[in-house]
N, CA and C atoms as an extended XYZ file, in Angstrom:
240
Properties=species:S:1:pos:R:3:atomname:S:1:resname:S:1:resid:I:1 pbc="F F F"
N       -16.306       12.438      124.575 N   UNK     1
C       -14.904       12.701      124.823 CA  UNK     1
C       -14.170       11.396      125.097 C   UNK     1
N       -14.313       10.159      125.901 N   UNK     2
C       -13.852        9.202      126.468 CA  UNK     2
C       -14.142        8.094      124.825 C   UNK     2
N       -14.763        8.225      123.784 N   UNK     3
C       -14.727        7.446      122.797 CA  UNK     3
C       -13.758        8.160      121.886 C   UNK     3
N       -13.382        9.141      121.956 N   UNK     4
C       -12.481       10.036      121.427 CA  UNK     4
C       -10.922        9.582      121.893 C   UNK     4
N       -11.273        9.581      122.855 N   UNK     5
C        -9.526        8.724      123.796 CA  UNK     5
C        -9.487        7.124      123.055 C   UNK     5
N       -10.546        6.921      122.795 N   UNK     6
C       -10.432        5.624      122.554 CA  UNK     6
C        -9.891        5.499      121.757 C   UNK     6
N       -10.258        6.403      120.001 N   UNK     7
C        -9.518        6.066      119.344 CA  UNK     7
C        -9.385        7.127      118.457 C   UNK     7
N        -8.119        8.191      119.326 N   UNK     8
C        -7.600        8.983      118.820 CA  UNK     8
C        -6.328        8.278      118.069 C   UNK     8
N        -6.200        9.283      117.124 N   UNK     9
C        -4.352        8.955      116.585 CA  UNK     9
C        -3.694        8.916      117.042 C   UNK     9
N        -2.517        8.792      116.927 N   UNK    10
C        -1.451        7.834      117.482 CA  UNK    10
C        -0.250        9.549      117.848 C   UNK    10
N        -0.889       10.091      116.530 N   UNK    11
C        -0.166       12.125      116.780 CA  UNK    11
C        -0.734       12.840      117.268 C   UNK    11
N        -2.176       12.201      117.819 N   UNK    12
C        -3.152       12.984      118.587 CA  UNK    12
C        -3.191       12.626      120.060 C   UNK    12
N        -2.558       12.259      120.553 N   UNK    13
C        -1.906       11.545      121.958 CA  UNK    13
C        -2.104       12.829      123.053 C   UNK    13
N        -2.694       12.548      124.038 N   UNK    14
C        -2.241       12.980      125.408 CA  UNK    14
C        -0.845       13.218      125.970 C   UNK    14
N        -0.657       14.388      126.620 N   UNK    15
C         0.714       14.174      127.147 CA  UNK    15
C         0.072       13.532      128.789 C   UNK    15
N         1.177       13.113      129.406 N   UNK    16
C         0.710       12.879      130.901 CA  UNK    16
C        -0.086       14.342      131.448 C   UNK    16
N         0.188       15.139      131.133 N   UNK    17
C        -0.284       16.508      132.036 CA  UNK    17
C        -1.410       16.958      131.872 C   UNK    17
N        -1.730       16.797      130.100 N   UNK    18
C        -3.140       16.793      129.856 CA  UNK    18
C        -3.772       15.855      130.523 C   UNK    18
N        -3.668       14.410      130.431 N   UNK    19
C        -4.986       12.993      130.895 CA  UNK    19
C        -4.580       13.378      132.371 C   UNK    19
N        -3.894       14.006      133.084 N   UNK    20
C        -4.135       14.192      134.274 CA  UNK    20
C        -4.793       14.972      134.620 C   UNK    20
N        -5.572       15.990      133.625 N   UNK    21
C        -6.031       17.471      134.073 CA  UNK    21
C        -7.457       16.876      133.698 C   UNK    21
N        -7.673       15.921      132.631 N   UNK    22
C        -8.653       15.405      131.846 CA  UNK    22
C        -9.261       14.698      132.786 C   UNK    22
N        -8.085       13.660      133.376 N   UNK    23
C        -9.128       12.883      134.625 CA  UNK    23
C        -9.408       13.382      135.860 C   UNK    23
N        -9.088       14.625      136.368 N   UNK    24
C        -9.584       15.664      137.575 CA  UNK    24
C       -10.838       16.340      137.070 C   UNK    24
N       -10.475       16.324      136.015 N   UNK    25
C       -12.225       16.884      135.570 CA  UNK    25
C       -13.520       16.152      135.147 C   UNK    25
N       -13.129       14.785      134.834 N   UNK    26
C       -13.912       13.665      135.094 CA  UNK    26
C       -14.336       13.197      136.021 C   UNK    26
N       -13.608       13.487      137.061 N   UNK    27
C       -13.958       12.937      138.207 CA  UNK    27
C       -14.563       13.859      139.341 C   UNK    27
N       -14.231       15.231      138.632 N   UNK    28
C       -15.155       16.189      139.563 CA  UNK    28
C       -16.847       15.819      138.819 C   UNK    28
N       -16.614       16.427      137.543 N   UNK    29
C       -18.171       15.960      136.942 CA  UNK    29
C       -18.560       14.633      137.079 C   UNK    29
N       -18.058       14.022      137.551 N   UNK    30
C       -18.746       12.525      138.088 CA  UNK    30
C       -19.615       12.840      139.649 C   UNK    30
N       -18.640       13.475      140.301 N   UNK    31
C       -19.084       13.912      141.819 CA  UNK    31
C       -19.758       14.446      141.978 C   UNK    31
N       -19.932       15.576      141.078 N   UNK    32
C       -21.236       16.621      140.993 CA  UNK    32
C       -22.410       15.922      140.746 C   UNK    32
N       -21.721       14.799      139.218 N   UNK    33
C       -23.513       14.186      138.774 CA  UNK    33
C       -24.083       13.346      140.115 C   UNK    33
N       -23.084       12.720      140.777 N   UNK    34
C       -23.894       11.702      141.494 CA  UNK    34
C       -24.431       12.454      142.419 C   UNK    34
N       -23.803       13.994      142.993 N   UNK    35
C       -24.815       14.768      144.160 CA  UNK    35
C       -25.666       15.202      143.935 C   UNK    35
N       -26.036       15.390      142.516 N   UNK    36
C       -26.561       16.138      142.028 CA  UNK    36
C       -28.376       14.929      141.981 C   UNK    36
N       -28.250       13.934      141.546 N   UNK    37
C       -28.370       12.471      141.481 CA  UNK    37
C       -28.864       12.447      143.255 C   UNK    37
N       -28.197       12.523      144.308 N   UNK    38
C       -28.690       12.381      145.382 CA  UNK    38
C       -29.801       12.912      145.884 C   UNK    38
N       -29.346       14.026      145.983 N   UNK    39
C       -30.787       15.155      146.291 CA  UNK    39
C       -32.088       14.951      144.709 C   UNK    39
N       -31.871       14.520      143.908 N   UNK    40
C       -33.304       14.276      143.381 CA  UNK    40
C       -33.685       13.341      143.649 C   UNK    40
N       -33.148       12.318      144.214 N   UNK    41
C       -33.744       10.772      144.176 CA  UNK    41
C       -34.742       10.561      145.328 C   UNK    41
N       -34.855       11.488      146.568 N   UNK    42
C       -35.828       11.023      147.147 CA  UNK    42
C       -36.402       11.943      147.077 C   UNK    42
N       -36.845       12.972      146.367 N   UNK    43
C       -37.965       13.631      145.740 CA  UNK    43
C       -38.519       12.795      144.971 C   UNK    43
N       -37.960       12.203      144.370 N   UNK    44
C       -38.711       11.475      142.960 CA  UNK    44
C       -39.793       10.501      144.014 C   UNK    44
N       -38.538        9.696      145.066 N   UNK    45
C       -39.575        8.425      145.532 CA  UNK    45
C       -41.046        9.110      146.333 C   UNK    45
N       -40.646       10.190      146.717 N   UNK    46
C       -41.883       10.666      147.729 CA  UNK    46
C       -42.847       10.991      147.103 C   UNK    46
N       -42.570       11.612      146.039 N   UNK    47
C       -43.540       11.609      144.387 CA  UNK    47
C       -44.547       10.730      143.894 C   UNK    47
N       -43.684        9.722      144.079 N   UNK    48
C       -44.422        8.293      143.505 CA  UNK    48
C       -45.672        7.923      144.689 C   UNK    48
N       -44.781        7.879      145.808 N   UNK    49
C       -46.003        7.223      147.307 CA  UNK    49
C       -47.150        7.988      147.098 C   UNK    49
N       -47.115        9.536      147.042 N   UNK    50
C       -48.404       10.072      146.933 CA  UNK    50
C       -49.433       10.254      145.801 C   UNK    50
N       -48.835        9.346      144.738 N   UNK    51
C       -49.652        9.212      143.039 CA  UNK    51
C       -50.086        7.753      143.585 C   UNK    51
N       -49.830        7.145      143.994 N   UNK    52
C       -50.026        6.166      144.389 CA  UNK    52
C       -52.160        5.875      144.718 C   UNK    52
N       -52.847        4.825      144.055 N   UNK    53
C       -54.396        4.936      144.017 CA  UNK    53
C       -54.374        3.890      145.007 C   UNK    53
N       -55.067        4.570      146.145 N   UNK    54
C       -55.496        3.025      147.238 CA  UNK    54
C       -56.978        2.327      146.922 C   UNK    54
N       -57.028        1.663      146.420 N   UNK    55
C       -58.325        1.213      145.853 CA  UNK    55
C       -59.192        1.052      147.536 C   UNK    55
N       -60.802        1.272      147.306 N   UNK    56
C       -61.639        0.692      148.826 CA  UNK    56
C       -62.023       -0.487      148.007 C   UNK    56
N       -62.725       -1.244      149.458 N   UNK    57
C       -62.878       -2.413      148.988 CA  UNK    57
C       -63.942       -2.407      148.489 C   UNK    57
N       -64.322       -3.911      147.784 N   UNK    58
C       -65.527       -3.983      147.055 CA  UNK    58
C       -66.856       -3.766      148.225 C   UNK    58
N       -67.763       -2.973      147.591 N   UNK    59
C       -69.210       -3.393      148.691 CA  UNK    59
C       -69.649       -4.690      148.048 C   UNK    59
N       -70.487       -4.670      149.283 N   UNK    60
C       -70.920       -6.427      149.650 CA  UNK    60
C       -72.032       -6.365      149.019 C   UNK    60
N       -72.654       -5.153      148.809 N   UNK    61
C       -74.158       -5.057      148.127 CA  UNK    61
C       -74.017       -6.034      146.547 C   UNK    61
N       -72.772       -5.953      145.928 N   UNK    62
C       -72.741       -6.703      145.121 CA  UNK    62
C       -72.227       -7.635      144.912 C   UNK    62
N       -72.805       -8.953      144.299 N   UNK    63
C       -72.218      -10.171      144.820 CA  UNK    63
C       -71.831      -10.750      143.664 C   UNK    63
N       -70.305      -11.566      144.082 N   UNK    64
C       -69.309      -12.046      142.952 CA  UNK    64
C       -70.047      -13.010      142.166 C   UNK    64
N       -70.054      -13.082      141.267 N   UNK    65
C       -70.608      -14.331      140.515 CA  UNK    65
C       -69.570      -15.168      139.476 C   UNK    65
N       -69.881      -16.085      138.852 N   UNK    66
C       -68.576      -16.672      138.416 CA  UNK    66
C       -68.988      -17.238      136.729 C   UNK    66
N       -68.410      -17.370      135.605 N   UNK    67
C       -69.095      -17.722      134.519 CA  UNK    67
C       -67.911      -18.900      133.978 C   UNK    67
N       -68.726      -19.646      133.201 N   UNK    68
C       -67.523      -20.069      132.167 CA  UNK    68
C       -68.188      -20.485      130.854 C   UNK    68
N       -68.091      -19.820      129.752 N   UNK    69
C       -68.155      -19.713      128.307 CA  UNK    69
C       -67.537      -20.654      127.358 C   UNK    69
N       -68.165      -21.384      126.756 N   UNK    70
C       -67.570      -22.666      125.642 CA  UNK    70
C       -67.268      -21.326      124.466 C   UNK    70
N       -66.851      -22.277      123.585 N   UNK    71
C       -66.216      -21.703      122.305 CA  UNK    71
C       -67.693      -21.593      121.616 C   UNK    71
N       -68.514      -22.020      121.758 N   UNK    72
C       -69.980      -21.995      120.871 CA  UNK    72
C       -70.700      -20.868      121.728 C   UNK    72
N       -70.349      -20.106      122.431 N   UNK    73
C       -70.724      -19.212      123.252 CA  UNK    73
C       -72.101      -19.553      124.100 C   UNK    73
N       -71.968      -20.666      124.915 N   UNK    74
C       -73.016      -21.087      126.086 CA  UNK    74
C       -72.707      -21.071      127.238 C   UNK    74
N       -72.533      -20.177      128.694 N   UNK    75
C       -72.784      -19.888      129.286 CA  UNK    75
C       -73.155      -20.370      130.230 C   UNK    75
N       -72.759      -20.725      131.692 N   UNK    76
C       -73.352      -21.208      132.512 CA  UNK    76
C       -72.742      -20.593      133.997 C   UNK    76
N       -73.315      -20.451      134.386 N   UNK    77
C       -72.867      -19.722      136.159 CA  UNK    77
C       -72.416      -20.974      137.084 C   UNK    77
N       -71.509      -20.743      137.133 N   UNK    78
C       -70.470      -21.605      138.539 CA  UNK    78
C       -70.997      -21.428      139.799 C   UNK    78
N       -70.996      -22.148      140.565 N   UNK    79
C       -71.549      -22.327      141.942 CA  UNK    79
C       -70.252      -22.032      142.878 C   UNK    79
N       -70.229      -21.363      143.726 N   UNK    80
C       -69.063      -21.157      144.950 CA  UNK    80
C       -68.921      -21.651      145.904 C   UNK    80
């Protein structure tokens, strides 16, 4: 509708009484979307916290080791 205002004809014109009735109703459906917009938005976030994966930590039973690989694929273990 608002790209339509943009570039309606010049015989296709608004009177004042219409774009005044046009922008009360824009601006209600603006008010609605953003309440509407309110009340979902922290549903959504509380949503997210509980999808949320808490990783445990690594066990110690296994121990980090470290590598570094040439382009000729040889191999050697890094010291820590």
């Amino acid at each position: 509708m608002l790209k339509r205002l943009k570039f309606v004809k010049r015989s296709e014109k608004l009177t004042p009484d219409q774009a005044s009735l046009l922008d009360d109703l824009i601006d209600t459906d603006i008010a609605t979307i953003e309440a509407e917009f309110e009340t979902l938005q922290p549903a959504a976030v509380e949503a997210n916290v509980h999808k949320q994966v808490k990783r445990a930590a690594f066990p110690q039973v296994f121990v980090r080791r470290c590598f570094v690989c040439s382009a000729q694929g040889i191999c050697s273990e890094l010291e820590n």
